[in-house]
DRENDO-1510 file (C-alpha; in Angstrom, 1 decimal, always signed):
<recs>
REC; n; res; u; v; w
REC; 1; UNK; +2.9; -6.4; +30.1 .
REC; 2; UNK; +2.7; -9.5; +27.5 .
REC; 3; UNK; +1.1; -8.7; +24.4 .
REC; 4; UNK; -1.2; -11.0; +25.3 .
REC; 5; UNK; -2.2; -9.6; +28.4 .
REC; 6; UNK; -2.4; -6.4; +26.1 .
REC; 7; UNK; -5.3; -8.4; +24.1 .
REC; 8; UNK; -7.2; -9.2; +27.1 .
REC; 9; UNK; -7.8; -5.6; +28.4 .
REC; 10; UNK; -10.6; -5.3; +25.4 .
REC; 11; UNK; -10.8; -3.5; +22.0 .
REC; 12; UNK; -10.2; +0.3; +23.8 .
REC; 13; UNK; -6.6; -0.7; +24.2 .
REC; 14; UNK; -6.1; -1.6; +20.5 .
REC; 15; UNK; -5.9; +0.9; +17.6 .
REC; 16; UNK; -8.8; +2.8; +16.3 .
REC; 17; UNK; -7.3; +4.3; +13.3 .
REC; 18; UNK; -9.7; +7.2; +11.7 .
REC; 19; UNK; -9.2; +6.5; +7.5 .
REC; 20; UNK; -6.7; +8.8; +5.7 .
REC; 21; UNK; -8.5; +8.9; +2.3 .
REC; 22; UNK; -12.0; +8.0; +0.7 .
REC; 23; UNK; -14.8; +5.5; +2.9 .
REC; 24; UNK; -14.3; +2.0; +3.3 .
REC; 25; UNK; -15.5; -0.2; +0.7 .
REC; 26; UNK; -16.1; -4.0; -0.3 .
REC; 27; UNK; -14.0; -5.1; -3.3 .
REC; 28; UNK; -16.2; -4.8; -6.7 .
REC; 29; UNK; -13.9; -7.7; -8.4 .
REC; 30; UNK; -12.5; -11.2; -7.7 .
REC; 31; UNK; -9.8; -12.1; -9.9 .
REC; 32; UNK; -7.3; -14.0; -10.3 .
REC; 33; UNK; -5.7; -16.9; -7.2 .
REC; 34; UNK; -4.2; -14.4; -5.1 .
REC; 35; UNK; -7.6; -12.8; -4.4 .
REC; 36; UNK; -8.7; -15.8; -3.3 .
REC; 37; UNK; -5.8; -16.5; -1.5 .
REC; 38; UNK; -6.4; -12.9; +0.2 .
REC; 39; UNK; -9.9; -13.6; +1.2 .
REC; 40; UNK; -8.9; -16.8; +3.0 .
REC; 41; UNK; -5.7; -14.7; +5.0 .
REC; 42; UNK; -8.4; -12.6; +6.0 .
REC; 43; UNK; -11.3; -15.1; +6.5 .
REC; 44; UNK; -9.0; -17.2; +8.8 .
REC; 45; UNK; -5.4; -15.8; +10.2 .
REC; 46; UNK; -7.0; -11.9; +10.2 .
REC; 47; UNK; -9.8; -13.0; +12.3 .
REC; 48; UNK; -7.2; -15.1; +14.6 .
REC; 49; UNK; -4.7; -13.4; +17.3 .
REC; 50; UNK; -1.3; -12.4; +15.1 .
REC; 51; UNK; +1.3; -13.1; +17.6 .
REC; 52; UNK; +4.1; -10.3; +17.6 .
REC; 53; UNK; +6.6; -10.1; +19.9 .
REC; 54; UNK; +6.6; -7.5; +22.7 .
REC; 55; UNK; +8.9; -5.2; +21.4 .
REC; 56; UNK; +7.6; -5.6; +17.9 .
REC; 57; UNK; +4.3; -4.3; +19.0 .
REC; 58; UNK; +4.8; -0.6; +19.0 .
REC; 59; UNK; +7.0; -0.9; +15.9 .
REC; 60; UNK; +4.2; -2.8; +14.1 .
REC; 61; UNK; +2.2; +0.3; +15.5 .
REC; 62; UNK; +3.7; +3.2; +13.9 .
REC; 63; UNK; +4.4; +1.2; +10.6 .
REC; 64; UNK; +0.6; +0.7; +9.8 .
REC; 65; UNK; -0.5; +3.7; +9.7 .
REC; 66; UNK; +2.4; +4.1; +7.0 .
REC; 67; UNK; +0.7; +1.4; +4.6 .
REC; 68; UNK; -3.2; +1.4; +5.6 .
REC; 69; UNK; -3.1; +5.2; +4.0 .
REC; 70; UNK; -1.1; +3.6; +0.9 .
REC; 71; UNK; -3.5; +1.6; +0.3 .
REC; 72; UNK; -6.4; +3.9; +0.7 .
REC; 73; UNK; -5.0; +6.3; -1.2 .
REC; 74; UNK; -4.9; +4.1; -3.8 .
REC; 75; UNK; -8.1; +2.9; -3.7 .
REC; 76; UNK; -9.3; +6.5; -4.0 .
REC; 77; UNK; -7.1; +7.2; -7.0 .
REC; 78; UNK; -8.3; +4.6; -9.2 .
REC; 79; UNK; -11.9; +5.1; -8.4 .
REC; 80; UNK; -11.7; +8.4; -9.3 .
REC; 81; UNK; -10.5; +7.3; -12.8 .
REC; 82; UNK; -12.7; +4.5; -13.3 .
REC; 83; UNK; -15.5; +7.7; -12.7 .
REC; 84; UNK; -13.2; +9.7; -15.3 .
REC; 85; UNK; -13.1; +7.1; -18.1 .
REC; 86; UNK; -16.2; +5.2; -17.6 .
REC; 87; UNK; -18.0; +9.3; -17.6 .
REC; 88; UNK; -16.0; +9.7; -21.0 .
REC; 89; UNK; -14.7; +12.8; -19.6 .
REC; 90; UNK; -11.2; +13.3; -21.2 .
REC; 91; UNK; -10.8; +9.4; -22.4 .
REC; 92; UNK; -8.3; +9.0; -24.8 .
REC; 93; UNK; -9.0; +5.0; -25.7 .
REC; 94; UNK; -12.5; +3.7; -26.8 .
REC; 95; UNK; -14.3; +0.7; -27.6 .
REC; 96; UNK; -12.9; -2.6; -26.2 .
REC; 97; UNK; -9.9; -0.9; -25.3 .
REC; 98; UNK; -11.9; +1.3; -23.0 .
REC; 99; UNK; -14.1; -1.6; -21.0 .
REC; 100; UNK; -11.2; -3.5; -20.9 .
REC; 101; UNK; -9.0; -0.9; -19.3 .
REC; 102; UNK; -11.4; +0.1; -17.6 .
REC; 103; UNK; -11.7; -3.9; -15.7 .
REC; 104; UNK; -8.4; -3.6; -15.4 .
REC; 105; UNK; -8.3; -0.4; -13.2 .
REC; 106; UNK; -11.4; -2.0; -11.2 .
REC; 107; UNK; -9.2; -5.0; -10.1 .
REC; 108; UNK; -6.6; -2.9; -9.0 .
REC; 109; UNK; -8.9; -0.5; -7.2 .
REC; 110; UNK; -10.4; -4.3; -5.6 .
REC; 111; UNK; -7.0; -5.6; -5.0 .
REC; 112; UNK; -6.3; -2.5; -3.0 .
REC; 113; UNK; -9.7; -2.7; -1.0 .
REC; 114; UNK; -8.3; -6.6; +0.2 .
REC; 115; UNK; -4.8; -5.0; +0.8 .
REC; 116; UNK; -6.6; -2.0; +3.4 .
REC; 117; UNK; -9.5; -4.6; +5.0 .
REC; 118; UNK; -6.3; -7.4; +5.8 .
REC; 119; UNK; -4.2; -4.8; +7.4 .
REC; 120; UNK; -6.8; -3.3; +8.9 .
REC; 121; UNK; -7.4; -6.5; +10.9 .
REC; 122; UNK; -3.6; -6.8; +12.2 .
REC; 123; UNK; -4.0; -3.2; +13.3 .
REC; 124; UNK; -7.2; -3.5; +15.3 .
REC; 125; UNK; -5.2; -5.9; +17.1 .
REC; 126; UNK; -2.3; -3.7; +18.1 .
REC; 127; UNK; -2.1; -1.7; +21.3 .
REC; 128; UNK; -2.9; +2.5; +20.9 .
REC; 129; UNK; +0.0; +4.5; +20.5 .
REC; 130; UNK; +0.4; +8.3; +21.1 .
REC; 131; UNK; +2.4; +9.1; +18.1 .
REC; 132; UNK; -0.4; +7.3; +15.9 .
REC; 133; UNK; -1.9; +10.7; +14.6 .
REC; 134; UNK; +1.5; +12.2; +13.2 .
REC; 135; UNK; +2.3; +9.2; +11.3 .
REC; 136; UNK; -1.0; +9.3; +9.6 .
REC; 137; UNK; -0.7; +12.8; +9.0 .
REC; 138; UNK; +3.1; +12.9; +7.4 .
REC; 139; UNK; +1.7; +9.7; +5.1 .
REC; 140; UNK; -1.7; +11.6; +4.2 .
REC; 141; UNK; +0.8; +14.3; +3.3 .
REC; 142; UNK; +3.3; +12.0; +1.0 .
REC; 143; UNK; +0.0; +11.0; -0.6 .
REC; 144; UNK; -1.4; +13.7; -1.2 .
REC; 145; UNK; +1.5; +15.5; -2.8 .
REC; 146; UNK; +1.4; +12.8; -5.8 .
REC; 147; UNK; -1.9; +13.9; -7.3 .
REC; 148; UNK; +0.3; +18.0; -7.3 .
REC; 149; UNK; +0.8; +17.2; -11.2 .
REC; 150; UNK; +0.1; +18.7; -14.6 .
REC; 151; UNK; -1.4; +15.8; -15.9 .
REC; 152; UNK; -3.2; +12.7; -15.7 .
REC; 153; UNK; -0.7; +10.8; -17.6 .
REC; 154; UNK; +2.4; +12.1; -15.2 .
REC; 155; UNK; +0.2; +11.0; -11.8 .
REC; 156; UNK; +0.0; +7.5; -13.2 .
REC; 157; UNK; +3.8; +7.5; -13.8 .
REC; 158; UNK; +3.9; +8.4; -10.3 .
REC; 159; UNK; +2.1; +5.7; -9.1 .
REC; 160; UNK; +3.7; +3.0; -11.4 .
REC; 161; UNK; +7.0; +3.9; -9.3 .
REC; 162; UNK; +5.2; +3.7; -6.0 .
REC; 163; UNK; +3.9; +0.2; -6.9 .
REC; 164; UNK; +8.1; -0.6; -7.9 .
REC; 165; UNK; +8.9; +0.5; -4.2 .
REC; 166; UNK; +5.6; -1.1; -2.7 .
REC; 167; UNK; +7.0; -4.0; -3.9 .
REC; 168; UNK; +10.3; -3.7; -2.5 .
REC; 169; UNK; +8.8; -2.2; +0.6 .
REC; 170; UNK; +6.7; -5.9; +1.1 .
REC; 171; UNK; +9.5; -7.9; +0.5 .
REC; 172; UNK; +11.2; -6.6; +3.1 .
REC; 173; UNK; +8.4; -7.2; +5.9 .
REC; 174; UNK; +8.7; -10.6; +4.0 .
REC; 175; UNK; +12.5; -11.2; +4.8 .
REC; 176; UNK; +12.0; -9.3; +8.3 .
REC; 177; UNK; +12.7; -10.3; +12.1 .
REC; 178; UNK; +9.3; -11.5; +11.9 .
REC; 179; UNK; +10.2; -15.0; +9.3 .
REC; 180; UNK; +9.0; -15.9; +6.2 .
REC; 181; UNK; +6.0; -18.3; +7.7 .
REC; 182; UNK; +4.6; -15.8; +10.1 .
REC; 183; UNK; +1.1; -14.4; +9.3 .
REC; 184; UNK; +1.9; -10.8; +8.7 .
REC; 185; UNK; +4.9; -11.8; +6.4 .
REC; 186; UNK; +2.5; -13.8; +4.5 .
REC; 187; UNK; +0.0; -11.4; +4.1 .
REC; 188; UNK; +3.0; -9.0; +2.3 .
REC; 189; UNK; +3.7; -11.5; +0.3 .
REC; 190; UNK; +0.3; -11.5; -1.0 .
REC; 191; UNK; +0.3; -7.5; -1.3 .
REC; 192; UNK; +3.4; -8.0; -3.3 .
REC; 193; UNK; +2.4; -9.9; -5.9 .
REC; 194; UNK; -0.9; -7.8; -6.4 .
REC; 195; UNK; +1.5; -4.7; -6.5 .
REC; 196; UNK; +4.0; -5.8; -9.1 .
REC; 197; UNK; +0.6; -6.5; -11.2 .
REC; 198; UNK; -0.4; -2.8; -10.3 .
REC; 199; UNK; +3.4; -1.7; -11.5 .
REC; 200; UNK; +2.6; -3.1; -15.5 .
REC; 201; UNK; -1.4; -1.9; -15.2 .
REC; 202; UNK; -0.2; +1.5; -14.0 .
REC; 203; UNK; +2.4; +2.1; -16.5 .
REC; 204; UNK; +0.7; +0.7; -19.4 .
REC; 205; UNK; -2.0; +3.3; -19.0 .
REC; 206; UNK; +0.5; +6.4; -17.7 .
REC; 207; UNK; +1.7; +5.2; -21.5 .
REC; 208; UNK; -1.6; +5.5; -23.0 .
REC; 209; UNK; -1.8; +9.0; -21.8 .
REC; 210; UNK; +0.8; +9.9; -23.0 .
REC; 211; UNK; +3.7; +9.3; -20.4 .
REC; 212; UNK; +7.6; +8.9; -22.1 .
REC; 213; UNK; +10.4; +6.8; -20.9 .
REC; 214; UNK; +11.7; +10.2; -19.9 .
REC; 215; UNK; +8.9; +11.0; -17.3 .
REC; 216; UNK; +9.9; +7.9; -15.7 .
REC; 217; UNK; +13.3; +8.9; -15.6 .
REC; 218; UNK; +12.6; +11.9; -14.2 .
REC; 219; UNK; +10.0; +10.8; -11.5 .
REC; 220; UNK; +12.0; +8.2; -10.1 .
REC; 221; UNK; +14.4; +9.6; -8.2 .
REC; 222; UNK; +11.4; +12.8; -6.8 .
REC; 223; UNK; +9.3; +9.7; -5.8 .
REC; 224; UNK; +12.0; +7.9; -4.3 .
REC; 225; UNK; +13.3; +10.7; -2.4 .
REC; 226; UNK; +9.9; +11.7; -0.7 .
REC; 227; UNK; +9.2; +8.0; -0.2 .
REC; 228; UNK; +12.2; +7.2; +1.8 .
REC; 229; UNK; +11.4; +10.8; +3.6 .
REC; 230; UNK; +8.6; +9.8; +5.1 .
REC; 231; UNK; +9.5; +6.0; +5.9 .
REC; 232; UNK; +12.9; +7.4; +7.5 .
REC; 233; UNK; +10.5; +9.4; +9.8 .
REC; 234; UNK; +9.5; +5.9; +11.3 .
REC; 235; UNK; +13.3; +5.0; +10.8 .
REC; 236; UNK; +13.6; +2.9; +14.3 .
REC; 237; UNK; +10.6; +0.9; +13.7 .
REC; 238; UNK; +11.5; -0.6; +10.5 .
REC; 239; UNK; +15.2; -1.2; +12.4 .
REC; 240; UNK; +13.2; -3.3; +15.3 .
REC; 241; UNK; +11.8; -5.1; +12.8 .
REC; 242; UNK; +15.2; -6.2; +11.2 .
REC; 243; UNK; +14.5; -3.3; +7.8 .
REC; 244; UNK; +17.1; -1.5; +6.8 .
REC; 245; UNK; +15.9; +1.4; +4.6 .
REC; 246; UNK; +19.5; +2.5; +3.5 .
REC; 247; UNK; +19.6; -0.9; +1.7 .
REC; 248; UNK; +16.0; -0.8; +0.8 .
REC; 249; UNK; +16.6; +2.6; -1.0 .
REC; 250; UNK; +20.2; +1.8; -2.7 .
REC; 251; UNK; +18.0; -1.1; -4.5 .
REC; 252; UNK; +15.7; +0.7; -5.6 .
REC; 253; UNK; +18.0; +3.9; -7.3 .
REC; 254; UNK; +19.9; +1.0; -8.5 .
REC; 255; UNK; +17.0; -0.6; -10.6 .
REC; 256; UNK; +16.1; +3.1; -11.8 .
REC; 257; UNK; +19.9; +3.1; -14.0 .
</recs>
């Protein structure tokens, strides 16, 4: 069957995907071109069919999953310290350092929001899948495990690295089977330059709480490893759609020396 004959058997055929972390939420900031940009991919091609091939179909289906619970979860992370800082809990800045680092993890949190609600669209037009479930679960479990930390300071070193390989991560879908000018490969590009902005927000405040070079250096490679773990579990998907993650992951452990 065509995909587009898959289309016209109605929205029960598509996926439904149950959220992975927090409830879904409007973005609370627009900043910055590539916002706007965002809102228009999603005012215009996410509301339009995204043609994908047949056999990119199922691939595309497993390998949502894999970044819509990315994105959540890092919605729900900077939320939840936005809450912490703004609440004066534990804050270690003040003053005008405070608001503005506190604007600063609101844009990411609202960058992330337009990252989930655009994917989101390209998924509700993808055909169900019966492994669907596991992915999300093995991802829910990846991003779970990054908040297991002593600290506040090492869980935002954590996800400064995550934002490196993000970024990597959407370059590829950028350079993929798929070609530079089709919609979904646009819409990475987007994610990827909101994600090398969240690498430098990220990293500056893991700093400010403290973090060294040397929990960097000693992150990167646990991060990396349990990354490319659960994206290998989806290992023939990423082939069809012309990723190779043993190249992906040699770029990244090289731009950790």
């Amino acid at each position: 069957m065509s995909y587009a004959g898959m289309r016209s058997m109605g929205k029960s055929e598509n996926i439904s995907l149950k959220r992975c972390f927090g409830k879904r939420a409007a973005p609370r900031m627009q900043q910055g071109k590539n916002a706007h940009r965002l809102q228009i991919w999603t005012e215009q091609l996410g509301q339009s069919v995204i043609p994908f091939k047949d056999a990119q179909t199922e691939s595309m289906a497993n390998l949502l999953p894999l970044l819509l619970c990315g994105e959540q979860s890092a919605q729900l992370v900077f939320n939840q310290e936005i809450v912490r800082l703004s609440a004066n809990s534990i804050n270690q800045v003040s003053g005008a350092n405070s608001h503005q680092l506190v604007l600063s993890l609101m844009e990411v949190e609202s960058d992330e929001c337009r990252h989930d609600i655009a994917l989101q669209s390209v998924a509700e037009q993808l055909p169900e899948i019966d492994s669907v479930r596991k992915v999300q679960r093995l991802a829910k479990r990846f991003y779970s495990s990054l908040s297991r930390v002593d600290d506040y300071s090492q869980h935002f070193v954590r996800i400064a690295i995550l934002d490196t390989c993000v970024t990597q991560i959407m370059q590829a879908f950028e350079q993929s089977h798929l070609g530079i000018n089709h919609p979904f490969s646009q819409l990475c590009g987007l994610i990827k330059k909101d994600e090398a902005k969240h690498v430098y927000i990220s990293r500056h405040h893991a700093i400010e709480l403290g973090a060294s070079y040397a929990d960097f250096h000693q992150q990167q490679a646990f991060i990396t490893q349990n990354l490319f773990q659960l994206l290998t579990s989806q290992g023939s998907a990423f082939e069809h759609m012309g990723i190779c993650l043993d190249s992906l992951q040699q770029r990244l452990e090289e731009k950790w020396r």
